[in-house]
C-alpha positions in Angstrom: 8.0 -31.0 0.9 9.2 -27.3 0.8 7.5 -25.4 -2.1 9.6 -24.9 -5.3 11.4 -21.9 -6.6 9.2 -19.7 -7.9 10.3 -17.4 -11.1 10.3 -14.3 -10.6 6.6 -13.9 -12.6 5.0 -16.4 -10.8 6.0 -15.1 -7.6 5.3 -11.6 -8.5 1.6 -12.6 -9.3 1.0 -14.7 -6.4 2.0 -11.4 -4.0 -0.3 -8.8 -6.6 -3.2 -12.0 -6.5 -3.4 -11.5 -2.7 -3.7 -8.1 -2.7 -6.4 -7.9 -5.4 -9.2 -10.2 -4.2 -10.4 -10.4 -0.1 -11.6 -13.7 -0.6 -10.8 -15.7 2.5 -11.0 -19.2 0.3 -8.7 -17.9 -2.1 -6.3 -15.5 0.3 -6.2 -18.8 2.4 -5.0 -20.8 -0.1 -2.5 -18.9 -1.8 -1.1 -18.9 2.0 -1.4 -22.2 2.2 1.0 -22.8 -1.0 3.6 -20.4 0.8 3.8 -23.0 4.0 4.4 -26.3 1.8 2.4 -29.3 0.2 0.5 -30.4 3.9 -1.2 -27.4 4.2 -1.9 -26.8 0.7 -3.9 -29.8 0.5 -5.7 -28.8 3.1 -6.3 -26.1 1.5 -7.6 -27.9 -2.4 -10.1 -29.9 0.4 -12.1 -26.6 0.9 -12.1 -26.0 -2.9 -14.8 -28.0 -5.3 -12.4 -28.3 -7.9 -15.1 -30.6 -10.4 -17.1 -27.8 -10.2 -14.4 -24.9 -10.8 -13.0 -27.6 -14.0 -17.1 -27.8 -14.9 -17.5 -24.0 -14.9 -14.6 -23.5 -17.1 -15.5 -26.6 -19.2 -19.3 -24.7 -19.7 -17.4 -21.8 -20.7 -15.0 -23.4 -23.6 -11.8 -23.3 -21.2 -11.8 -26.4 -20.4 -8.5 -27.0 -21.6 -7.0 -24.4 -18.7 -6.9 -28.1 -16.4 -5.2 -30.2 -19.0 -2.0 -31.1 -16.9 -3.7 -30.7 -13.8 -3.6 -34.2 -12.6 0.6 -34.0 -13.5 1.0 -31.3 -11.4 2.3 -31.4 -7.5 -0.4 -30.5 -5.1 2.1 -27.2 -4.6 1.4 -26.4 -8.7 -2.5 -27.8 -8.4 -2.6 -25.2 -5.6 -1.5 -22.7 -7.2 -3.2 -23.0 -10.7 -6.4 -23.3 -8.7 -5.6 -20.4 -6.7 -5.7 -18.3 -10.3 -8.5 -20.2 -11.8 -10.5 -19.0 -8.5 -9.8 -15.5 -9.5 -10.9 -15.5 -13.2 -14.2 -15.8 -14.4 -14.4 -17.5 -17.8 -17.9 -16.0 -19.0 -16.4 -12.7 -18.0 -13.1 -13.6 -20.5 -15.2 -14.4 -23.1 -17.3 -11.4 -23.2 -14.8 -9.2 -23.2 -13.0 -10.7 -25.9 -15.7 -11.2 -28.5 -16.6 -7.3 -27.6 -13.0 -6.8 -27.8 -12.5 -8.6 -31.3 -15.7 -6.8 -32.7 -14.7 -3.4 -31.9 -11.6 -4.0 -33.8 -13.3 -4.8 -36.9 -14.8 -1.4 -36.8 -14.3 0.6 -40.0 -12.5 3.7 -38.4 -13.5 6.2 -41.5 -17.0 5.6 -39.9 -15.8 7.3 -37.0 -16.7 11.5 -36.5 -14.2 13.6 -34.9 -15.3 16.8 -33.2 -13.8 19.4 -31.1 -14.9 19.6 -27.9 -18.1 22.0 -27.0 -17.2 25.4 -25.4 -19.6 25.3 -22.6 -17.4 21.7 -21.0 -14.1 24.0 -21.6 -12.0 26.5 -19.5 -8.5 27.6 -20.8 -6.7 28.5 -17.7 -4.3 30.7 -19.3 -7.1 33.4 -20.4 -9.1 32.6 -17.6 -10.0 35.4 -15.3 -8.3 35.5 -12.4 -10.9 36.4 -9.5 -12.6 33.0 -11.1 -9.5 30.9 -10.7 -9.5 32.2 -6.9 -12.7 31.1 -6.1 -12.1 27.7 -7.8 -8.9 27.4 -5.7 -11.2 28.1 -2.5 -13.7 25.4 -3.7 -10.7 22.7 -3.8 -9.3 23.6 -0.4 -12.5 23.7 1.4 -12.8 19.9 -0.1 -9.5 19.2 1.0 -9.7 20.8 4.3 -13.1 18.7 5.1 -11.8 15.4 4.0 -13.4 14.8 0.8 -11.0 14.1 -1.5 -8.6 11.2 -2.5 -5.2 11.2 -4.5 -4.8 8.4 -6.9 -1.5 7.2 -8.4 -1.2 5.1 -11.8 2.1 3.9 -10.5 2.4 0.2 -12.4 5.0 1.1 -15.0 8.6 0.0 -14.9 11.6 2.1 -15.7 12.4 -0.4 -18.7 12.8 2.5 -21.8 14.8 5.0 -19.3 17.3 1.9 -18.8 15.7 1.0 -15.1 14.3 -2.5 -14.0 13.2 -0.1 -11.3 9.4 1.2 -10.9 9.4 4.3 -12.7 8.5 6.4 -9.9 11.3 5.5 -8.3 13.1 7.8 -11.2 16.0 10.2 -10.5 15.8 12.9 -12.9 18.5 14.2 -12.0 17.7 17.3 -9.4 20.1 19.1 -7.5 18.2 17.2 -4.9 18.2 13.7 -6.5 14.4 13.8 -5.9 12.5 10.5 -7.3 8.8 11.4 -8.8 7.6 9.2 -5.7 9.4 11.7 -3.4 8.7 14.5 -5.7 4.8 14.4 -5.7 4.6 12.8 -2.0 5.7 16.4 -0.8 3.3 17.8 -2.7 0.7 15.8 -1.3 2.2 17.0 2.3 2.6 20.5 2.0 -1.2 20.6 0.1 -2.2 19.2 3.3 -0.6 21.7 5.5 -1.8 24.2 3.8 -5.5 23.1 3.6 -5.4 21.8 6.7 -6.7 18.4 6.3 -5.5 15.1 5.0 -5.2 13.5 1.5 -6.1 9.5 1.6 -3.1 8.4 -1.6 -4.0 5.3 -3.1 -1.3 4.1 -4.9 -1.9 1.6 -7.8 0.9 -0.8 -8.4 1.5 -4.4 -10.7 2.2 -7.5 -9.9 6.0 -6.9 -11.5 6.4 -3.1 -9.3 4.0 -4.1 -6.2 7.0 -5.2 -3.9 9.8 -2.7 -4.9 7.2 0.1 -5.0 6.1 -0.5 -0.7 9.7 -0.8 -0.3 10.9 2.6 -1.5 8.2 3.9 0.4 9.5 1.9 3.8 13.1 2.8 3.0 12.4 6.6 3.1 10.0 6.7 5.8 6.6 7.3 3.2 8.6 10.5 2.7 7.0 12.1 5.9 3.7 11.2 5.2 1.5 9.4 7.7 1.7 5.7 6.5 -1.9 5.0 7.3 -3.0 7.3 4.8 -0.6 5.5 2.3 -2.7 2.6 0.6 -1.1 0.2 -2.1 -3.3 -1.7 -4.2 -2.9 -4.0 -7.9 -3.6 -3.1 -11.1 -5.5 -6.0 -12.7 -4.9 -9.0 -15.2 -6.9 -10.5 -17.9 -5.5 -14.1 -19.4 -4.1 -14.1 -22.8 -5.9 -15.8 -25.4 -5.3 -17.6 -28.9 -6.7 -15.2 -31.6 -10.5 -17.1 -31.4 -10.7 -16.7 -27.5 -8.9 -19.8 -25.7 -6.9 -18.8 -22.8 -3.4 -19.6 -23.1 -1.2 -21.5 -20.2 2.2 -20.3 -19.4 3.2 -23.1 -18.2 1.2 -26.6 -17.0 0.2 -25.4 -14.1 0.1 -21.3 -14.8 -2.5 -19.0 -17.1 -0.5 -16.7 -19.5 -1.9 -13.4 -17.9 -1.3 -9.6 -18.7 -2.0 -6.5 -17.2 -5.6 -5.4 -18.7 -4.5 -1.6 -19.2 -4.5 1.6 -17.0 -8.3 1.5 -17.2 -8.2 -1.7 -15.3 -8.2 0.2 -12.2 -11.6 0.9 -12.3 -11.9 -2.9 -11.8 -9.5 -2.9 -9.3 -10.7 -0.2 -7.2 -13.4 -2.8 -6.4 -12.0 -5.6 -6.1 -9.7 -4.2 -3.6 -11.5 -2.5 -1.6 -10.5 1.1 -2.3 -14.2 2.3 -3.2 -15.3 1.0 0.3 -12.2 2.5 2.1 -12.9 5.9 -0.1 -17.0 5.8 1.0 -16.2 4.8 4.8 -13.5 7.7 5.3 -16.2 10.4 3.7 -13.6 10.8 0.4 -16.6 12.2 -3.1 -14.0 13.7 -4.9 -10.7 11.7 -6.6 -8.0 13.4 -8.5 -6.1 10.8 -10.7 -2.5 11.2 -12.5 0.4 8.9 -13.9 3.4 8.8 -12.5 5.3 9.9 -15.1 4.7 13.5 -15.1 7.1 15.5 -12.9 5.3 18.7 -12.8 2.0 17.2 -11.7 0.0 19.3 -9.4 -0.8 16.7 -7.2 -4.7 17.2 -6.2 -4.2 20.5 -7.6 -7.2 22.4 -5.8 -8.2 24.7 -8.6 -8.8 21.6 -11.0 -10.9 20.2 -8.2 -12.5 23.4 -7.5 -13.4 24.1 -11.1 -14.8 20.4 -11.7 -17.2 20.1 -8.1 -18.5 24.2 -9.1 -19.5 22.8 -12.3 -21.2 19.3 -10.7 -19.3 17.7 -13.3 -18.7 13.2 -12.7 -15.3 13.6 -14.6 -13.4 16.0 -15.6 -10.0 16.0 -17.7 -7.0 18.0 -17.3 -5.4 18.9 -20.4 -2.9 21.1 -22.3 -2.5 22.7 -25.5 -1.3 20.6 -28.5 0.3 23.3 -31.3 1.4 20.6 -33.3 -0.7 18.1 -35.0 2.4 15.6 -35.3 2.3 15.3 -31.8 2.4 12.2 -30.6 -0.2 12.8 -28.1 -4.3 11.9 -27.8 -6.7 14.8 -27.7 -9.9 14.8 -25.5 -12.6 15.4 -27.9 -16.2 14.2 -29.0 -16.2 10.8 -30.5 -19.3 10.0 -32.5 -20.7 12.7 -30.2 -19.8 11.7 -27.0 -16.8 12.8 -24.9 -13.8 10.7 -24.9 -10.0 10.9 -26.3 -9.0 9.6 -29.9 -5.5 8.4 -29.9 -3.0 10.5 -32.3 -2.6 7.7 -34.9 -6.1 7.3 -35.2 -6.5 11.0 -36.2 -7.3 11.5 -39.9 -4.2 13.8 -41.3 -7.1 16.3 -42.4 -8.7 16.4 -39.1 -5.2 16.3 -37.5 -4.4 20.2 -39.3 -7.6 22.0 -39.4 -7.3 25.3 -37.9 -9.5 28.1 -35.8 -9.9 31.2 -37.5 -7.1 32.1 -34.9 -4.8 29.6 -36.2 -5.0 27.3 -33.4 -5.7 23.7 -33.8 -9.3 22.7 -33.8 -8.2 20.0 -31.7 -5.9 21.1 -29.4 -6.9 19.8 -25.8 -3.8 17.3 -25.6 -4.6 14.2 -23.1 -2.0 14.1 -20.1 -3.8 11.1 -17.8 -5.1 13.4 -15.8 -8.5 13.3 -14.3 -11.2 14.2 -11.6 -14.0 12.0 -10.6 -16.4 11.6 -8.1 -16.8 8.9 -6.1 -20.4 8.4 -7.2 -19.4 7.7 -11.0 -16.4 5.2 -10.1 -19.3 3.1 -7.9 -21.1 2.8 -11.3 -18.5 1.7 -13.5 -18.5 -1.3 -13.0 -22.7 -1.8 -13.9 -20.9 -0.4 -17.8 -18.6 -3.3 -18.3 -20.1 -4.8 -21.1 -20.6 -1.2 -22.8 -16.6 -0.7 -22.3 -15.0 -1.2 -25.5 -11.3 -3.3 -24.4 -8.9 -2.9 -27.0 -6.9 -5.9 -28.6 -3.3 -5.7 -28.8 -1.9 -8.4 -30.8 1.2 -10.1 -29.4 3.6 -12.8 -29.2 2.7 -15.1 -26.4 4.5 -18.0 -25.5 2.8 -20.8 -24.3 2.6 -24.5 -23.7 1.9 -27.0 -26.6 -1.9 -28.8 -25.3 -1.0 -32.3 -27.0 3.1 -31.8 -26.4 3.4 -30.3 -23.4 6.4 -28.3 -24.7 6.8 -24.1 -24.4 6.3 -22.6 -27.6 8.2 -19.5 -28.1 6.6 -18.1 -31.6 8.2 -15.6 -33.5 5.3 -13.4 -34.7 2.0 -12.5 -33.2 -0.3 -16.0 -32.4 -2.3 -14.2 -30.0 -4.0 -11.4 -27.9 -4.2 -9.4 -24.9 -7.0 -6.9 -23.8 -7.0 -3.8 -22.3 -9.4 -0.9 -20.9 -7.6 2.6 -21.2 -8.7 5.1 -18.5 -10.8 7.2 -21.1 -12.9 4.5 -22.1 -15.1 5.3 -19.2 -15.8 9.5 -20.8 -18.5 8.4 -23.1 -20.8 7.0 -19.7 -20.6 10.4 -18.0 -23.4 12.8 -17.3 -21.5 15.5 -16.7 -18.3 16.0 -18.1 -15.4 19.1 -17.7 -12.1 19.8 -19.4 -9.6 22.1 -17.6 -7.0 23.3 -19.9 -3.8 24.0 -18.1 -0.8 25.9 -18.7 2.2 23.2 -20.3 5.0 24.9 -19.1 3.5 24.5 -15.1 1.5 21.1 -15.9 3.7 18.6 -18.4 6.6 17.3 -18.6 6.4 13.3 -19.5 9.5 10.8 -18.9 9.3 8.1 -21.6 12.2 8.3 -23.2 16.3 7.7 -22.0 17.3 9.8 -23.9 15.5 12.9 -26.4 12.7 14.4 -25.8 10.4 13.4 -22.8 13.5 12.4 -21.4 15.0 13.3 -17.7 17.0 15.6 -19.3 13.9 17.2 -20.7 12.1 17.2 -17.1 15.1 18.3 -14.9 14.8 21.5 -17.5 11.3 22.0 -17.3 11.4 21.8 -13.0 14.2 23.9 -12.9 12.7 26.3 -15.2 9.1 26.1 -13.5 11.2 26.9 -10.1 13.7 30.0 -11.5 10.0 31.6 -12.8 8.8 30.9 -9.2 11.6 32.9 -7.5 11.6 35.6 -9.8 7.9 36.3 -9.0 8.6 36.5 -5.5 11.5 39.1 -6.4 14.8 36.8 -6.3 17.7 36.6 -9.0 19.0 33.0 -9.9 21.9 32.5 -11.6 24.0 29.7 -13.1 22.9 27.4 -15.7 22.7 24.2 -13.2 19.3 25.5 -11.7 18.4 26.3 -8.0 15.4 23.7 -6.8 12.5 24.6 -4.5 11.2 21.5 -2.2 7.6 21.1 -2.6 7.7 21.1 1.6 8.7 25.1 0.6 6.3 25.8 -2.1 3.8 23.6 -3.6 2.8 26.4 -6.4 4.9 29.4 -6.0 4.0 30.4 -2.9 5.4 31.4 0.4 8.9 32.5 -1.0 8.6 36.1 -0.3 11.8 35.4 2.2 14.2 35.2 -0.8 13.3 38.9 -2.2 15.8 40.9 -3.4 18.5 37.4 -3.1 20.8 35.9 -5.7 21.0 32.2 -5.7 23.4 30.0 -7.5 22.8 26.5 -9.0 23.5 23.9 -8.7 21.3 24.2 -5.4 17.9 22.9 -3.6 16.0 25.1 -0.7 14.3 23.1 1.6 12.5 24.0 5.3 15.1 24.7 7.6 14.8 21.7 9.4 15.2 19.1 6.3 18.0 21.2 5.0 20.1 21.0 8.4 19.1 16.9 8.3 20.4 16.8 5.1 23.8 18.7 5.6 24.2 16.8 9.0 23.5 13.5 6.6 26.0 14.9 4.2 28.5 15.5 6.7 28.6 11.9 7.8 28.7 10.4 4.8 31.8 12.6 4.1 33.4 11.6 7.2 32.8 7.8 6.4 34.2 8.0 2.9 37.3 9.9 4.6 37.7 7.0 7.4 37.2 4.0 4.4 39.9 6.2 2.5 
């Protein structure tokens, strides 16, 4: 019997589920479900499934098999296939730490800013000292030690897109994605460090397969492909509001990505530590997406963080308004971590330096430095991590009906681990404040602020500063764009000294820009021939 058609979800999970855990019984088996019902049961014959249904029973989750013997071998397979990659004590601790951290009275919580001897404001800092930290980061580059890694599991869904957001156009004379954008940054780092930069690129089970194939369709955007690695951001089942996981459907667990902090988990899981330990990589810089003027391993914040030994470190920019809608990286009942805006008091939120800047004023952008070392440890601190519960609608099937339940108000949970939960467990900890204008520039919004609209302006602004440094004149209000493969930071554009350039335009190495006019030409050609 061929296997059923798969929604969309299911078949999305199954592809992120193979990816996550090496496993040969479970890999095997989720294989086997692909080929059809023969080899699937032979599959079930290699699993114990009394004592997988017993383990879950010891645990309260009992219930997880209650259509199980309704199912076709196909469905059996495949709920067994995610029951294999659950653990049901490991459920249930997080949740009842989960649910007792929410209860927390938050007026018991103390807000401080952040010690000055973790802090460097970049903007003030002296120049000799950024230099050196520069150095610092391209020796580590140029010797191999250090790893990009890309938060990439977000959809396009607020800017309009089914798309993964990286796959973004902004907008650029170029018509650029982010992927594109910060995957020639990556390239022309390496050029000029002389070494190469291992990108691990953390997807979901939703963005996994469009994600590796917009980086097949453009050729990994010149990069070498093996240094390319693609791995899934985790899931944690849903649960009723007193723990019980939820079902789906009768053969499927209601499941949920468990946050951006979740790839701490999945670094493991998949592998990535291992493959970042065997290739000689100590030194990670992490980023979202979603920022189009990342500095993609931006050698003076790795410089800055490996001078001062530091485990983690946190990029940051200045808030000026305490309305922002933005965290700030602080201390937290004396420890380092980030308090999220709406859980700032409005008195805390406004208190001022005797200069009249905020007192908290190191805004969070998701952008971070570790060393290998402390990500190998995390996972000995997850039953210190504090998830967080987000209550939510979650349909499900009926237990004693067997019918889908669409409610119309919160009936239950999910949990998830922000990327900052992990500051509080660090010995030694760094912030690096950055410059706005050259570090962030968020797309959240279609429209508005944080908006492509918003970063289109702030690249093209970032690259008509760069050219007049080097001497140039741009004119135009449309903008004149500078590939990263031509600058990654301002530099090298000494050639356009003394030039006026017009937007709308892009500059790119000579040999991308003839490609692109010879790719141009064709395409004008065709649409003349069609006509």
């Amino acid at each position: 019997m061929p296997l059923p058609q798969m929604p969309p979800a299911v078949a999305s999970w199954t592809r992120s589920l193979i990816s996550l855990f090496r496993k040969p019984q479970l890999t095997g088996l989720l294989r086997s479900v692909k080929r059809g019902s023969a080899t699937s049961s032979t599959a079930m014959a290699d699993v114990n499934i009394d004592e997988l249904r017993a383990k879950f029973e010891a645990a309260g989750q009992g219930h997880v098999f209650a259509f199980f013997e309704s199912l076709t071998s196909e469905e059996q397979a495949m709920l067994i296939a995610q029951l294999l990659a659950i653990d049901p004590d490991r459920v249930n601790r997080i949740h009842a730490n989960a649910m007792a951290a929410s209860h927390i009275d938050a007026s018991a919580t103390t807000i401080e800013p952040l010690p000055a001897d973790v802090y460097l404001d970049a903007e003030h800092a002296d120049a000799a000292q950024l230099a050196e930290f520069r150095a610092i980061g391209m020796q580590a580059i140029k010797d191999g030690k250090v790893g990009v890694l890309l938060m990439a599991g977000g959809q396009g869904t607020r800017l309009g897109s089914s798309e993964p957001k990286g796959c973004y156009d902004i907008g650029l004379p170029s018509g650029k994605s982010l992927f594109q954008l910060q995957a020639e940054r990556l390239h022309k780092l390496q050029t000029l460090a002389g070494g190469v930069l291992p990108w691990y690129v953390m997807v979901s089970g939703p963005t996994r397969a469009a994600t590796v194939a917009f980086f097949e369709s453009h050729n990994f955007f010149g990069l070498d492909r093996k240094n390319v690695h693609f791995f899934a951001q985790g899931t944690l089942p849903a649960l009723t509001d007193d723990g019980k996981i939820y079902l789906a459907s009768k053969g499927v667990v209601a499941e949920a990505p468990d946050g951006n902090g979740g790839v701490y988990a999945a670094l493991e899981t998949a592998g990535i530590l291992k493959h970042m330990k065997d290739n000689g990589v100590e030194y990670i810089h992490a980023y979202c997406v979603d920022n189009c003027l990342v500095k993609v391993a931006d050698p003076v914040f790795l410089g800055f963080n490996i001078a001062r030994g530091a485990d983690v470190g946190a990029k940051t920019v200045h808030k000026v308004d305490p309305d922002e809608p933005v965290g700030v990286v602080c201390l937290r009942n004396g420890k380092y971590g980030v308090v999220e805006y709406s859980e700032i008091p409005k008195d805390v939120a406004e208190a001022r330096k005797p200069d009249g800047a905020l007192s908290l004023s190191s805004a969070n952008i998701a952008n971070h430095f570790y060393t290998r070392a402390f990500l190998e440890r995390v996972k000995e601190l997850e039953d210190q991590l504090q998830y967080h519960v987000a209550h939510k609608k979650i349909a499900h099937v009926d237990l004693t009906t067997g019918e889908t339940i669409k409610p119309d108000k919160p009936n239950g949970v999910k949990m998830e681990l922000f990327i900052f939960d992990v500051f509080p467990f660090c010995d030694k900890f760094a912030v690096f404040e950055g410059v706005r204008k050259d570090e962030f520039s968020p797309l959240k919004n279609k429209d508005g602020p944080d908006s492509p609209a918003t970063s289109r302006r702030d690249i093209l602004d970032q690259h008509r500063r760069f050219l007049a440094a080097a001497g140039a004149t741009v004119e135009g209000d449309e903008g004149v764009e500078i590939s990263p493969l031509v600058s990654y930071g301002g530099e090298g554009l000494e050639t356009y000294k003394g030039k006026t350039l017009t937007g709308p335009m892009h500059l790119e190495p000579e040999p991308v820009a003839a490609a692109a006019a010879e790719e141009k030409k064709v395409v004008e050609e065709e649409a003349k021939v069609e006509a």
